[in-house]
DRENMIRO-577003 format. One record per residue (C-alpha): chain; residue number from 1; y, x, z; residue in three letters. Coordinates in steps of 0.02 Angstrom, whole numbers, m for minus. Each point is the difference from the previous one (the first is absolute). Layout:
# residues N
{drenpa->A, kelo->NUM, v->Y, u->X, w->Z, tigu->ALA}
...
END
This chain:
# residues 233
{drenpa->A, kelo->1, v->m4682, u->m2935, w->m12, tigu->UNK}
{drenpa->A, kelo->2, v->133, u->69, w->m95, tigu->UNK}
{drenpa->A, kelo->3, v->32, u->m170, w->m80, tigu->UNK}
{drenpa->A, kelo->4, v->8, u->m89, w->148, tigu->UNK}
{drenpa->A, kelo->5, v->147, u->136, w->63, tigu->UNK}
{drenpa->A, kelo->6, v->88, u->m12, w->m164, tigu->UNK}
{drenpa->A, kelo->7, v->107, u->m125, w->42, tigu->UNK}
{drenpa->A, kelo->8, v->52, u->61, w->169, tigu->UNK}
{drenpa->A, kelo->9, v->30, u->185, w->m75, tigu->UNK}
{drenpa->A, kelo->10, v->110, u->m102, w->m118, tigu->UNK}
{drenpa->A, kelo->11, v->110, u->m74, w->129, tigu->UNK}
{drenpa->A, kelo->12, v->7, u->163, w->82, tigu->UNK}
{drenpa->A, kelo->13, v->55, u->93, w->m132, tigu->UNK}
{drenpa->A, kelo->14, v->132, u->m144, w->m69, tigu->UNK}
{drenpa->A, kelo->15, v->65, u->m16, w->206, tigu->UNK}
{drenpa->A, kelo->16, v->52, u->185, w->m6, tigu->UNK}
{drenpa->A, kelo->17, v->61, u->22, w->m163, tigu->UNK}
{drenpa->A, kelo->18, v->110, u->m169, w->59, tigu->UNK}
{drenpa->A, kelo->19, v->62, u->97, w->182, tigu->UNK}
{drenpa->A, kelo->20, v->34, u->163, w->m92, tigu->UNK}
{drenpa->A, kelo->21, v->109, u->m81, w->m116, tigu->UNK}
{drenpa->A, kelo->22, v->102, u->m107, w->141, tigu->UNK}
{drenpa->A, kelo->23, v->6, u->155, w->86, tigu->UNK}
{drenpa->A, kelo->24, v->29, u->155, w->m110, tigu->UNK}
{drenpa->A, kelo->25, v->133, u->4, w->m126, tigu->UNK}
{drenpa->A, kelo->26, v->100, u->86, w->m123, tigu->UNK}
{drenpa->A, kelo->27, v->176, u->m60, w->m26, tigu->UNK}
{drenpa->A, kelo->28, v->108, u->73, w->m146, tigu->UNK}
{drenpa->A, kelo->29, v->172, u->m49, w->m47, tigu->UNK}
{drenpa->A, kelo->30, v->123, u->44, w->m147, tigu->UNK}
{drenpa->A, kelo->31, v->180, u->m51, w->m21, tigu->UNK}
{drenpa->A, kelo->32, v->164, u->33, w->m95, tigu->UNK}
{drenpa->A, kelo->33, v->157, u->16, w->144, tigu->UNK}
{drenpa->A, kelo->34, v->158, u->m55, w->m97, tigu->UNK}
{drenpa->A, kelo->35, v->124, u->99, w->134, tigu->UNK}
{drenpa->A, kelo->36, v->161, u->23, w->24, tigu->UNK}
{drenpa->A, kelo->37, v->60, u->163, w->117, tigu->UNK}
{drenpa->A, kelo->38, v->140, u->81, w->61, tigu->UNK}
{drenpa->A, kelo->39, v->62, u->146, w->84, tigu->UNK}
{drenpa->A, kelo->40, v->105, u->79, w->135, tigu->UNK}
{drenpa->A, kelo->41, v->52, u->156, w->39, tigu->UNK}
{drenpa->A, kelo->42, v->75, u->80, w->156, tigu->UNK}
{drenpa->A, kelo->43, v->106, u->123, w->m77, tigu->UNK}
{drenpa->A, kelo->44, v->43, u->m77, w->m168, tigu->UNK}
{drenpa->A, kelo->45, v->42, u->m146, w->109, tigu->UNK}
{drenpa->A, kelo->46, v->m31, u->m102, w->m176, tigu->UNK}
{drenpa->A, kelo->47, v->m118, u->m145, w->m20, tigu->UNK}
{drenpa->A, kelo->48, v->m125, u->27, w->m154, tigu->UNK}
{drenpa->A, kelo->49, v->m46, u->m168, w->m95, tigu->UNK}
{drenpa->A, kelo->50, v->m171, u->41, w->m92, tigu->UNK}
{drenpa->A, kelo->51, v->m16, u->m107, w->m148, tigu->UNK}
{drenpa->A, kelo->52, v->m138, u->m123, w->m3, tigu->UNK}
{drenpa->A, kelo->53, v->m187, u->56, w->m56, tigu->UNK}
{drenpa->A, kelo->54, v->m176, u->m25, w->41, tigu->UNK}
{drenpa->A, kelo->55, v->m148, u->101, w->68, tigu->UNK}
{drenpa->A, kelo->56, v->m201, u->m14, w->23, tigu->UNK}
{drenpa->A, kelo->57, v->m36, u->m24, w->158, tigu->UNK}
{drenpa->A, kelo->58, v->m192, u->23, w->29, tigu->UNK}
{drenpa->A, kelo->59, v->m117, u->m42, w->156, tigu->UNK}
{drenpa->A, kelo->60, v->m183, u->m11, w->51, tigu->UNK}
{drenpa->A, kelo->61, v->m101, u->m30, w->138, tigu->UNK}
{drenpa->A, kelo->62, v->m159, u->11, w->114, tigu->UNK}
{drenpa->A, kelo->63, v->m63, u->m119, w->111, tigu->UNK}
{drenpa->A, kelo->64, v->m184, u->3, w->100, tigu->UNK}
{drenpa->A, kelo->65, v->m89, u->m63, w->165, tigu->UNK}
{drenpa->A, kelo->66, v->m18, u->149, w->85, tigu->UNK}
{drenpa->A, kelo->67, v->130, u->m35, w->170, tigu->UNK}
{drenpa->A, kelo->68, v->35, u->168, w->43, tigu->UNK}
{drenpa->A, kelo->69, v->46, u->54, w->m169, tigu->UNK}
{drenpa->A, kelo->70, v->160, u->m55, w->m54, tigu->UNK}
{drenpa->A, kelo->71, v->38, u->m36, w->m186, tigu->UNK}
{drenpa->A, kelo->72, v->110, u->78, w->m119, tigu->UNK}
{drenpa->A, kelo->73, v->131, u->m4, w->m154, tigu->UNK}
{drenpa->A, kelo->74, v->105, u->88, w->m93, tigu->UNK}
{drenpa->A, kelo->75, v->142, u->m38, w->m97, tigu->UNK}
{drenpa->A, kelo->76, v->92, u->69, w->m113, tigu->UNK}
{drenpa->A, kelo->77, v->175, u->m17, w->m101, tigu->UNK}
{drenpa->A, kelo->78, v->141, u->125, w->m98, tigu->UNK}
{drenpa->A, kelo->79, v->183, u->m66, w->m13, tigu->UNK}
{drenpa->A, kelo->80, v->124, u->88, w->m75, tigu->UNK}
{drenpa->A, kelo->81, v->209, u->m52, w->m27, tigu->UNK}
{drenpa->A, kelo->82, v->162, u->69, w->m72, tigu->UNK}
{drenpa->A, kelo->83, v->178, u->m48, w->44, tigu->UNK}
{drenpa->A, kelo->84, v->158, u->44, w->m91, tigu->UNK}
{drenpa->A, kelo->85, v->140, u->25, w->133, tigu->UNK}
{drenpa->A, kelo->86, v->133, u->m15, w->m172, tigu->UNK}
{drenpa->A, kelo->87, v->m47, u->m72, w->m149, tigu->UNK}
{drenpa->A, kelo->88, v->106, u->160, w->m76, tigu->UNK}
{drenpa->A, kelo->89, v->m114, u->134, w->65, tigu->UNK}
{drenpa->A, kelo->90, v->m169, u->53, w->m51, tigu->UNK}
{drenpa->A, kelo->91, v->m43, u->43, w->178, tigu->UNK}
{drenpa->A, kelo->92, v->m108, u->m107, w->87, tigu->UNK}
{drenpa->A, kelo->93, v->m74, u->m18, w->185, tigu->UNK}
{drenpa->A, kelo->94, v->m218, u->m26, w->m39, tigu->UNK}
{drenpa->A, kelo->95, v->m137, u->m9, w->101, tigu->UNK}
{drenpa->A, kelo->96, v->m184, u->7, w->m57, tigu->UNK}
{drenpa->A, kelo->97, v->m126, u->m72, w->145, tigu->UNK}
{drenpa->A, kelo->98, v->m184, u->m17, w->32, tigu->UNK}
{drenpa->A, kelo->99, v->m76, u->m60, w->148, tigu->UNK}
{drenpa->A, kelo->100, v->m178, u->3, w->67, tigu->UNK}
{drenpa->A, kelo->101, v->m68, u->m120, w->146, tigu->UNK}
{drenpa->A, kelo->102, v->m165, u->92, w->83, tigu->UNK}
{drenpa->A, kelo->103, v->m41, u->m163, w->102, tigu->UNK}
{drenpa->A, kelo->104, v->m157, u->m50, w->156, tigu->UNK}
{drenpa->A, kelo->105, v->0, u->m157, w->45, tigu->UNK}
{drenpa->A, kelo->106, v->m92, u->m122, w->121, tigu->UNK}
{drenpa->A, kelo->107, v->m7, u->m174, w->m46, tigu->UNK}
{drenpa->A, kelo->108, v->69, u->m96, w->178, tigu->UNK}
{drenpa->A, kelo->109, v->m32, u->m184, w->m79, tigu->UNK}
{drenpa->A, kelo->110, v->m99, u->m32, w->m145, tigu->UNK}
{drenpa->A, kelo->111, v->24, u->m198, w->m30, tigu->UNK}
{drenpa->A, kelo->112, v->89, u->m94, w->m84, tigu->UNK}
{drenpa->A, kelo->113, v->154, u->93, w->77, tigu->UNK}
{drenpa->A, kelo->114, v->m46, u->178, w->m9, tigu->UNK}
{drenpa->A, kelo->115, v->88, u->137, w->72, tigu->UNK}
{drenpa->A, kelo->116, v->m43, u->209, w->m27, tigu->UNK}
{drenpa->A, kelo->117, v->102, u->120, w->115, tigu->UNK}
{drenpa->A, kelo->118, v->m23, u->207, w->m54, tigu->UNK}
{drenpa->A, kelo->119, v->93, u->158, w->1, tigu->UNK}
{drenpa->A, kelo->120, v->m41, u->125, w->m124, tigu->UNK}
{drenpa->A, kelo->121, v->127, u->125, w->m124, tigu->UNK}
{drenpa->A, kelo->122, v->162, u->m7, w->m92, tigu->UNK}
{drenpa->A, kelo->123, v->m3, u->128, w->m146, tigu->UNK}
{drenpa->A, kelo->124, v->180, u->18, w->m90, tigu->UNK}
{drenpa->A, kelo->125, v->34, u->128, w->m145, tigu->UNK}
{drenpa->A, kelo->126, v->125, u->9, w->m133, tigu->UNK}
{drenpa->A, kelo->127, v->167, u->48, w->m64, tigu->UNK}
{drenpa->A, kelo->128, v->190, u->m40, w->67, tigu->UNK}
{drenpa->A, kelo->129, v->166, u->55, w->m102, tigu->UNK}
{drenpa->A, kelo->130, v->170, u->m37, w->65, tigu->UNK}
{drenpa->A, kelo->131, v->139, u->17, w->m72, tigu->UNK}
{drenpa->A, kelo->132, v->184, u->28, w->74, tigu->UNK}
{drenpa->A, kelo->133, v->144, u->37, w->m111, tigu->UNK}
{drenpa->A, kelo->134, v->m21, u->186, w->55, tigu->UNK}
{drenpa->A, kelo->135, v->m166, u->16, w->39, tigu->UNK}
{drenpa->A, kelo->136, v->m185, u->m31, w->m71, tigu->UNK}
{drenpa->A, kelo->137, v->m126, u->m23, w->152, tigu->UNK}
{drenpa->A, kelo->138, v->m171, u->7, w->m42, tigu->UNK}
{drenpa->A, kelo->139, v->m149, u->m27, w->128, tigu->UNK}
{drenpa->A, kelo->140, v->m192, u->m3, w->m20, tigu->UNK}
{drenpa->A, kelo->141, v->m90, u->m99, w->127, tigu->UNK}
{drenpa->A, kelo->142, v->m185, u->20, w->47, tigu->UNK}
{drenpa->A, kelo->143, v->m49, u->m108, w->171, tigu->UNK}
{drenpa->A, kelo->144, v->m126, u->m47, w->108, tigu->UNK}
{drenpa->A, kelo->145, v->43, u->m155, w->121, tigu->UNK}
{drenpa->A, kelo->146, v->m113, u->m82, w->139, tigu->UNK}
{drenpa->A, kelo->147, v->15, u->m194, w->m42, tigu->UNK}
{drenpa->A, kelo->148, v->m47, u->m162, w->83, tigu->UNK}
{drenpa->A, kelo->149, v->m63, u->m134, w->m93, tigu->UNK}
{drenpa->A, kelo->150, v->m11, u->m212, w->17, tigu->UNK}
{drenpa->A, kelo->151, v->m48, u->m117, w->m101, tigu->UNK}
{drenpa->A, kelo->152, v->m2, u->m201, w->18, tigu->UNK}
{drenpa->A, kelo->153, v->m64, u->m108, w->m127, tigu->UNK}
{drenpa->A, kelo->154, v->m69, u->m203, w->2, tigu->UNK}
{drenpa->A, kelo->155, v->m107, u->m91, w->m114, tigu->UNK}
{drenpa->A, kelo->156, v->56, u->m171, w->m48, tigu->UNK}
{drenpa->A, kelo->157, v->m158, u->m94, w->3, tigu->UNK}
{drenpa->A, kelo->158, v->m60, u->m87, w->m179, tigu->UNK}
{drenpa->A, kelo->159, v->128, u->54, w->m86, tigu->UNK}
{drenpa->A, kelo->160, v->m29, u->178, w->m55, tigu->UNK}
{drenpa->A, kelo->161, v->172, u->49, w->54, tigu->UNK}
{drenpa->A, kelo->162, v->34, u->140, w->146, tigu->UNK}
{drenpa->A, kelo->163, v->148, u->88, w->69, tigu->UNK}
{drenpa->A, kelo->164, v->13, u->176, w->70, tigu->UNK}
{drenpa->A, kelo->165, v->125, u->111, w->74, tigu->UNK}
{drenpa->A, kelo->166, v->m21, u->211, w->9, tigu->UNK}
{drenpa->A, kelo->167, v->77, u->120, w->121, tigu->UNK}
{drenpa->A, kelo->168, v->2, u->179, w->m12, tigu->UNK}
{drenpa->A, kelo->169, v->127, u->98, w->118, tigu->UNK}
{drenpa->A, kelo->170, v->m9, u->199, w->m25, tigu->UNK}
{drenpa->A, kelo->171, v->109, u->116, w->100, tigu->UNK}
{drenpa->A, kelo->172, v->22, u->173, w->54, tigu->UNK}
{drenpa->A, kelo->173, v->135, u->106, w->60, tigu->UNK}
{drenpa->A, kelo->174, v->76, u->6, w->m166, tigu->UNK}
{drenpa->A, kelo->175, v->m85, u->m127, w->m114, tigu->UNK}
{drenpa->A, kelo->176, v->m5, u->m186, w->18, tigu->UNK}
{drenpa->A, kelo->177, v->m52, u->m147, w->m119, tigu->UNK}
{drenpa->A, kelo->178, v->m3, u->m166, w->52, tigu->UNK}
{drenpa->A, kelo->179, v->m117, u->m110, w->m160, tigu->UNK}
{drenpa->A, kelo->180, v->3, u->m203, w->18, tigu->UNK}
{drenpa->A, kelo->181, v->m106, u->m102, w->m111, tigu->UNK}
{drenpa->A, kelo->182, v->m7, u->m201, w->m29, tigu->UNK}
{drenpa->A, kelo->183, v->m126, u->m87, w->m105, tigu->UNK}
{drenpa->A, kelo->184, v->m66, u->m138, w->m52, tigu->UNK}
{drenpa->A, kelo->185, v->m185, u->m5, w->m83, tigu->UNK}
{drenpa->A, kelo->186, v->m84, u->m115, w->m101, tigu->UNK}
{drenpa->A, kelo->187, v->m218, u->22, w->m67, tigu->UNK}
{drenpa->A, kelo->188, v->m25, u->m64, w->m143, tigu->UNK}
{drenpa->A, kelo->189, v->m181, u->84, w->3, tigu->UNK}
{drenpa->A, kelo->190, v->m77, u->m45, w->165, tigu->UNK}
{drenpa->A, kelo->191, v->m179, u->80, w->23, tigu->UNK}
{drenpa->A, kelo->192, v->m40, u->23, w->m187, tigu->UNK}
{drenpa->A, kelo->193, v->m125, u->123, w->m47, tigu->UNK}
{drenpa->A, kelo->194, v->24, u->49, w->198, tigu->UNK}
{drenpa->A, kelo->195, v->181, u->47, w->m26, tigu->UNK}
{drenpa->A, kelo->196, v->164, u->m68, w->40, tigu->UNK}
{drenpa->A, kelo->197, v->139, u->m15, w->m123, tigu->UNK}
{drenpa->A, kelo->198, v->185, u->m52, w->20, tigu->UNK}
{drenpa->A, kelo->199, v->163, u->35, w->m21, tigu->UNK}
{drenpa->A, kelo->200, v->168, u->8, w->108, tigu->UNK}
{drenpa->A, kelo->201, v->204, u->m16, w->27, tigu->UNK}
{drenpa->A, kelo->202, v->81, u->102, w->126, tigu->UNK}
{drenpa->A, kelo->203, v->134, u->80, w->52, tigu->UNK}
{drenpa->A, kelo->204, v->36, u->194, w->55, tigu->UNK}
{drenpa->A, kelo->205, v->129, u->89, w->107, tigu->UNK}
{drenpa->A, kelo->206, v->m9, u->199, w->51, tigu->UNK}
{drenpa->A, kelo->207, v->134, u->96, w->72, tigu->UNK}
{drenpa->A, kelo->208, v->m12, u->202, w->7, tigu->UNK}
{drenpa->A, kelo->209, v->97, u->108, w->140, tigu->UNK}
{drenpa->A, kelo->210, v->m13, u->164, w->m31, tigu->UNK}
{drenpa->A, kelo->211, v->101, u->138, w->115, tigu->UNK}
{drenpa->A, kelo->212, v->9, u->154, w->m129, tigu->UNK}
{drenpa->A, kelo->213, v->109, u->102, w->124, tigu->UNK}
{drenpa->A, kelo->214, v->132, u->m48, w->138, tigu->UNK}
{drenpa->A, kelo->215, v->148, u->m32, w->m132, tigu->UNK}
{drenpa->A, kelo->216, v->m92, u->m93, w->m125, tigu->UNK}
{drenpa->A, kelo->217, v->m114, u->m142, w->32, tigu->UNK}
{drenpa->A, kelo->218, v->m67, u->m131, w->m150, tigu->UNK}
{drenpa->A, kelo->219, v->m47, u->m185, w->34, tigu->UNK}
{drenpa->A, kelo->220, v->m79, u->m60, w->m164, tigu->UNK}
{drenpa->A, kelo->221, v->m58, u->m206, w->m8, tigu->UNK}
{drenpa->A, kelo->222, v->m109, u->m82, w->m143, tigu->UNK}
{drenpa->A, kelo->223, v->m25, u->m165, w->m7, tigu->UNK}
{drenpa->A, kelo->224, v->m75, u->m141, w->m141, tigu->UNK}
{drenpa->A, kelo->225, v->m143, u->m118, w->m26, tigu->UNK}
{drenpa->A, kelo->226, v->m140, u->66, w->m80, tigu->UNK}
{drenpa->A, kelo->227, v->m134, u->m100, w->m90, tigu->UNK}
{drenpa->A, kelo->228, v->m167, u->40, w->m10, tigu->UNK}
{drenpa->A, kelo->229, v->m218, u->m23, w->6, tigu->UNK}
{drenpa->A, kelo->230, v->m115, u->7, w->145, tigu->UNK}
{drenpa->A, kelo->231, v->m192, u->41, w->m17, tigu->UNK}
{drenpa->A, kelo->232, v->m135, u->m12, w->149, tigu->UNK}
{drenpa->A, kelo->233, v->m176, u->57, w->m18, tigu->UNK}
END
């Protein structure tokens, strides 16, 4: 008996392994953002030019079946820039940034155009100096922003090459961060030891507002390619 079933329980067992895999997933990126970012102030009334560097920018994600629950990410990355208003002076306008995307998502399409639409939170912390030639301003910022969250991608067929395009929007009453991303993807490792592996160009463009009181509000703007690997369980 249980050599005639063999084969059957077999099958079976191969099938679902098979539709778990299609289904549930585990996608992890890492990449290095070569930025460049500057900086207004309201009451300086002086443009900041940060000088060019790179960050880590970190991401990973959960996907499953289940309809009513929607998926998630997070993602993660820490600028930081300086700006000498005159070469002469040692005083300098900096900014030190990290940002945290708390993401759910539901997938709308899942073909060979896919498209996820989500909300989820905007954490912001860090460190801004300004300098004036009379003044020193220093401000610490800790914030939590409600975001909304899209993201389009398409699979060019045979090819191993895909694009995709990220939007995050966070705002509140006195925080709000607009985050663009552009890419280009390429596996190189397609279903190997039932993982995906591959790498990707893109490109990267954030703006800041923040509103620290009535007389001085800060737009801040980053933008670079960043290059980078992919992996999917």
């Amino acid at each position: 008996m249980l050599k005639r079933h063999l084969p059957l329980l077999l099958y079976i067992s191969c099938s679902s392994n098979a539709v778990q895999a299609d289904f549930i997933g585990l996608h992890t990126d890492a990449s290095n953002w070569f930025y460049h970012g500057s900086s207004l102030s309201q009451r300086s009334n002086l443009e900041s030019d940060f000088s060019t560097d790179n960050a880590l920018q970190l991401s990973i994600a959960f996907e499953h079946p289940l309809p009513l629950l929607p998926n998630s990410k997070i993602k993660y990355s820490q600028l930081s820039g300086t700006a000498n208003h005159n070469p002469t002076t040692l005083a300098a306008d900096h900014t030190e940034l990290t940002q945290s995307n708390y993401l759910l998502y539901y997938e709308i399409l899942d073909t060979m155009i896919n498209l996820d639409l989500g909300i989820g939170l905007t954490h912001l912390s860090g460190q801004m100096n300004f300098f004036t030639p009379s003044t020193i301003e220093q401000y610490q910022l800790s914030s939590n922003v409600g975001a909304l969250y899209l993201q389009a991608s398409m699979q060019l067929p045979f090819t191993g090459l895909s694009t995709k395009t990220e939007l995050t929007f966070s705002q509140s009453s006195d925080v709000t961060v607009k985050d663009l991303q552009a890419e280009i993807q390429y596996d190189f490792l397609r279903k190997s030891y039932l993982v995906d592996l591959g790498g990707k160009l893109g490109y990267r463009y954030m703006t800041v507002d923040l509103d620290f009181s009535e007389q001085n509000k800060v737009k801040q703007e980053f933008k670079g390619p960043y290059l980078g690997l992919n992996l999917h369980f």
